[in-house]
Structures are given as structure tokens and as C-alpha cells.
N, C-alpha and C positions, 0 to 999 in steps of 0.2 A: 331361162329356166322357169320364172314364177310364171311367163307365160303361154308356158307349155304345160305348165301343171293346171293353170285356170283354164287351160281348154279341153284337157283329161275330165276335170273334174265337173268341167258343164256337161259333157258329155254323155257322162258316168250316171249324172242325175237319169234321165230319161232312160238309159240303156239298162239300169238295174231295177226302174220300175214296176215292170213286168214279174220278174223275179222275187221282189220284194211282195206284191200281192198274191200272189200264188205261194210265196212260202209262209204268209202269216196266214194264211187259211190253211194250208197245212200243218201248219204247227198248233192252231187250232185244235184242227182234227185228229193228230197226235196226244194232243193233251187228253183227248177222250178215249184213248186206246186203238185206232185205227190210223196206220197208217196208210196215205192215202198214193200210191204210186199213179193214180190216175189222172193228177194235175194236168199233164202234156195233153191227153184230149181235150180236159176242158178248156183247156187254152187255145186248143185249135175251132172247137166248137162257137169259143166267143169270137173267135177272129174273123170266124167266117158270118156268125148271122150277123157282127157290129157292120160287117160292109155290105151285106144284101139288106141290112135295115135300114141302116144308113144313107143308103141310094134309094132305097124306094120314098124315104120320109124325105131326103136330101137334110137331113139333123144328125149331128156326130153324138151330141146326146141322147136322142133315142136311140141310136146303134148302140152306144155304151150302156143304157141300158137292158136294152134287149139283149146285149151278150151276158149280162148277169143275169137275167133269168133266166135263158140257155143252158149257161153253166150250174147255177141251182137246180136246173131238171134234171138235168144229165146227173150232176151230184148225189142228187136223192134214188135216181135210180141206180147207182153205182151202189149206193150204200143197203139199201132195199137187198140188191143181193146180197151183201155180205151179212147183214144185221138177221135176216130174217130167213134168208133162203142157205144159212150159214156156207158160204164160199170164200176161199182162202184170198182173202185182201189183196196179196201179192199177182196171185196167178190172176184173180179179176181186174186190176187195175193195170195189167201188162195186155191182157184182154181186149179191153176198152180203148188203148191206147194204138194198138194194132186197126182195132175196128176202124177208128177213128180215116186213123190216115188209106186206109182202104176204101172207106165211105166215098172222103173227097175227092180220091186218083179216081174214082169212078163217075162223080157228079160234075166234077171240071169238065173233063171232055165231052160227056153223053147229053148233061141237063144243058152246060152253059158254051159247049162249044170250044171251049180253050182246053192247053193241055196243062197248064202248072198254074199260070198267076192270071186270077180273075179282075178287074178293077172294073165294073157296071160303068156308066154313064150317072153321073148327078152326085157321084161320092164325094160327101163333103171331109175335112179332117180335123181332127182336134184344132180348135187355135191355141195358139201360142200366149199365154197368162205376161202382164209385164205386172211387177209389183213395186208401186210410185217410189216412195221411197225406197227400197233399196235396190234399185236399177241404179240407183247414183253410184254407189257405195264402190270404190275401188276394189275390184278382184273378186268378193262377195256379188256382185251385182251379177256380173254374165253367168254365177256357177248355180244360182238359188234361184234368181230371173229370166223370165221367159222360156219356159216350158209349158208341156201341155196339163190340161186339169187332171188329166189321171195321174201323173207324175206328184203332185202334191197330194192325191187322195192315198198315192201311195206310202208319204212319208205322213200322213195322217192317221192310216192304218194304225200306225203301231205303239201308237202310246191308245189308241181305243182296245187293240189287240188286250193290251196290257190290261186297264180298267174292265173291259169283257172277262177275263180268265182268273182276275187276282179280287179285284171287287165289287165282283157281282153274285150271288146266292146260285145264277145259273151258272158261271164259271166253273167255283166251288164244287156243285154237283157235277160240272162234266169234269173234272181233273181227278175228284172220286171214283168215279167209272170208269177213266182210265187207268186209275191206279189199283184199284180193284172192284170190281165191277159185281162179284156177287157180294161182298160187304155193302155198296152201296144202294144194289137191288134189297137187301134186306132192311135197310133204312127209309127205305119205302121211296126211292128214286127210281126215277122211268130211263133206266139207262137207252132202251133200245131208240126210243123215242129221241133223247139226248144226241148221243151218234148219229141219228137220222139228220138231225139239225145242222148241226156241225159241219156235217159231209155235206149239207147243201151249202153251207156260208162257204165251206172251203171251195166249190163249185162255182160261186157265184163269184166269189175274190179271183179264180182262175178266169173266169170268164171274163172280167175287166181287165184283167192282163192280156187276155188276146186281143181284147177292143184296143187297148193302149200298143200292140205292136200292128193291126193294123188299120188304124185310124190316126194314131199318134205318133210312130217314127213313119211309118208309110203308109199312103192311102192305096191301098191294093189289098186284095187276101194270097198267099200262094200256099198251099197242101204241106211246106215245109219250112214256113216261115218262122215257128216255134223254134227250130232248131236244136230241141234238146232242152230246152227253159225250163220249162216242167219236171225233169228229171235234176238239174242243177237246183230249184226251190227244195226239192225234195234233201238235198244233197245240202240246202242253205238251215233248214229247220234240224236238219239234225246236227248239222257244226252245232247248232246252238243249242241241244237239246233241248225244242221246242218253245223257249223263252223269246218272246217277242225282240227284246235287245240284242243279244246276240244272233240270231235271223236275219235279222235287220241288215247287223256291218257283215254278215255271209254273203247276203246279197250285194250289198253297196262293194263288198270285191270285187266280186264276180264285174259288176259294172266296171269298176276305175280298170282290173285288164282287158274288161271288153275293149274300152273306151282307146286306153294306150294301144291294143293290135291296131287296131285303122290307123292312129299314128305313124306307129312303127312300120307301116306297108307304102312299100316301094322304097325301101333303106334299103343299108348290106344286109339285113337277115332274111333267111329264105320265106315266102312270103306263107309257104307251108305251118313254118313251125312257128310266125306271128300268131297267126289264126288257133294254132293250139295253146297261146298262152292260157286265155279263159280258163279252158278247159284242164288245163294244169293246176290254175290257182284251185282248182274244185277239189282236183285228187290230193295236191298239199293239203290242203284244208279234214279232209277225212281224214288221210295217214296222221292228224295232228289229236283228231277226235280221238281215233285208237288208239294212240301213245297215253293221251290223258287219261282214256277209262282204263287202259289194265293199268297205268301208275295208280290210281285210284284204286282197282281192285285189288293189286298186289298190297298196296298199306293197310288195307281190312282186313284181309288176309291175316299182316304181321301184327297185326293191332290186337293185343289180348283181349280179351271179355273181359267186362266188366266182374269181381267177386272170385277171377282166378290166379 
């Protein structure tokens, strides 16, 4: 049993990475009053230049960065429509997401010749980080040791998330603007400008999530290798209502069932409804959000005013 759970949970690390970065930029971006349903392209956006970067430089690092400023373009031109060309967040970021995957079904077969999964010649992959001492450490060692670099940026994210949104003056102003945004345009804040930012960080954080799935668990790009990530961060920041710690263990689920389905595959359960675990712990997870907030709404509710 422990050593079954020490290979869920090494697993879990890398497989909720992705997820983890794309939901603390959108929770970000949340915090400033937009929400950002457009994650899943920027995550395919960085997956894809991290491996034509990647291979042309033969550097997993410059792929990983070039997918982050990918993803910050794409981000700011996402938000550019909604901020300024005022367009309904929802319907542009389900938009973009469709664009997306219609882009690359077209650029695989026409530009590059293949029909689903690209992999160039000379693509290098994340290495694998050992950390001296604790690769000793009995149990701790295989679950926090030997992963890739975005996998730790990923769990680094979120205490900067935190200091980002809670103690810094530009935080303060974007959680203003998200909480009301012509009170804080009256306080003489640049909300539009704010949103603009935000929407690109949260862009740029997607974008390293796609370089981390496909530089980091595989060295390939494929049109569908997201799998739906994008819409689970989305799904992870609001379990948490947009609180970098609760985000966080949204995601870190999502991981530990990812992680147990491959387990669980080729047992007695059908190999169908392994594969839907994930995807269940997401729907739990929201059915859990909406219990909370009408229980919450209903006690304000019953809760008298204060002087009656």
C-alpha cells in the first residue's frame, strides 16, 4: 500500500503541473473580474511553438519560453477584445478555443505533413531535476525528486501567486477592479490596463503549461493533447474561489486521480470509466462549490440585519 500510494503521488506531481499553472493565472485573472475560459487554447498555443522552438533552438528552455510569450500574446489579444472592444468573455473565450483547435487540424496536415501528432527532428525534453539531498529521504525522495523544471515552477507559482494578489499595491488594485471596477476607476486606477496585464500573465502561465505537457510528460505536440486541462484549471480556480491555496489542492486532485486512472488500467474496472475518474473528481468538486455557496447564501439570508 505505501507503495502504491508513493507512485500515485510521484505521478500526481507532474500530471497536475499543467493544471496548477493555468489555474493560478486564471485565478489571477479572476481576481480582476474576468473570467478567463480561454486557458485550453493558450495551452495548446504554448505546446505547440514550446516543440517547433524547441527543435529549431534544440533548447527545452527556449521552447518553454517561447511558449510563454506565445501564450501572453495570444492572452492580451484575448483580453484586448473583451476590455476594449467590449465582447462577452464567455462566448470569446469558447471562440478562441474552437479557433485554436481548428488552426492546428489545419497546420498538421497542410504546413507539416502529419495528421494529429507532430514531433520535428532535434526536440529536446525537459530534464529531469534530482534534488541531493532529498532523493535520500525514504518515500519523500521519489514523490518531490526527479521531475521536470516546470513542475517545480509550478509549485512555486503559488505562494508568488499569493504575495502577487495579497502584498503587492498592483494586486490590491487588480482585486479592486475586480470587485468593483467603477469604484476603483474612480480612485484613479487604470482598471482596463490592469485586466490587460493579468490576462496576459494568465496567458503566459497557460502557455508554460502547454510547454510542461509537451516538452515535459512528452516530447511531441498532438492538436489534442490538452485534453480538456484548460477547462479543469478553470474548474480548479473556482473550487477555490480564486485563492491561490485552494486552486492549488483543485488542481493537486485532479493530478492524484489522474495519476491513480493509469494505475487502475488493465484491472477488473472497465478501462472506460478509469479514464473518467479525473473527470468525476472535477464534477464532485463543483457539485461541492455549489452546496457551499447557497449554504452560505441561505445563512445571510436567515441572518437578521444588523439594528433589527
Amino acid at each position: 500500500m505505501p507503495d502504491a500510494l508513493q507512485a500515485v503521488l510521484a505521478a500526481a506531481a507532474p500530471a497536475s503541473a499543467s493544471i496548477l499553472l493555468a489555474a493560478m493565472g486564471g485565478a489571477v485573472n479572476r481576481q480582476g473580474g474576468i473570467v478567463n475560459v480561454g486557458l485550453e487554447a493558450k495551452m495548446l498555443v504554448g505546446a505547440f511553438v514550446a516543440v517547433i522552438c524547441g527543435a529549431a533552438t534544440s533548447s527545452s528552455a527556449l521552447g518553454a519560453l517561447a511558449a510563454a510569450a506565445a501564450g501572453a500574446l495570444v492572452g492580451s489579444a484575448f483580453s484586448l477584445v473583451v476590455t476594449r472592444l467590449g465582447a462577452n468573455e464567455i462566448v470569446a473565450g469558447l471562440g478562441l478555443n474552437l479557433a485554436a483547435v481548428g488552426l492546428f487540424g489545419y497546420l498538421l496536415p497542410v504546413v507539416f505533413g502529419v495528421s494529429a501528432t507532430l514531433s520535428p527532428p532535434g526536440l529536446v525534453g525537459l530534464p529531469l531535476l534530482r534534488i541531493p539531498l532529498l532523493d535520500a529521504v525514504p518515500f519523500l525522495g521519489p514523490v518531490l525528486s526527479g521531475h521536470d523544471p516546470l513542475t517545480y515552477v509550478s509549485w512555486m507559482v503559488v505562494p508568488l501567486t499569493w504575495l502577487l494578489l495579497y502584498r503587492t499595491t498592483w494586486g490590491v488594485s487588480l482585486r479592486a477592479t475586480g470587485a468593483d471596477e467603477e469604484a476603483a476607476r474612480a480612485a484613479g486606477i487604470r482598471t482596463l490596463l490592469l485586466r490587460d496585464l493579468s490576462t496576459a500573465w494568465a496567458g503566459a502561465l497557460a502557455g508554460l503549461a502547454g510547454a510542461q505537457l509537451s516538452l515535459g510528460l512528452v516530447q511531441l505536440f498532438n492538436k489534442q493533447m490538452t485534453g480538456g486541462r484548460g477547462f479543469i484549471a478553470l474548474a480548479a480556480f473556482y473550487f477555490g474561489d480564486a485563492r491561490p491555496g485552494l486552486t492549488a489542492l483543485a488542481a493537486l486532485v485532479f493530478g492524484v486521480f489522474e495519476a491513480a486512472s493509469f494505475r487502475l488500467q488493465g484491472g477488473e474496472l472497465a478501462p472506460q470509466l478509469v479514464q473518467m475518474l479525473p473527470y468525476l473528481a472535477v464534477v464532485a468538486s463543483l457539485l461541492v462549490v455549489g452546496a457551499r455557496r447557497r449554504r452560505l447564501r441561505r445563512r445571510r439570508e436567515l441572518t437578521p440585519e444588523p439594528g433589527r
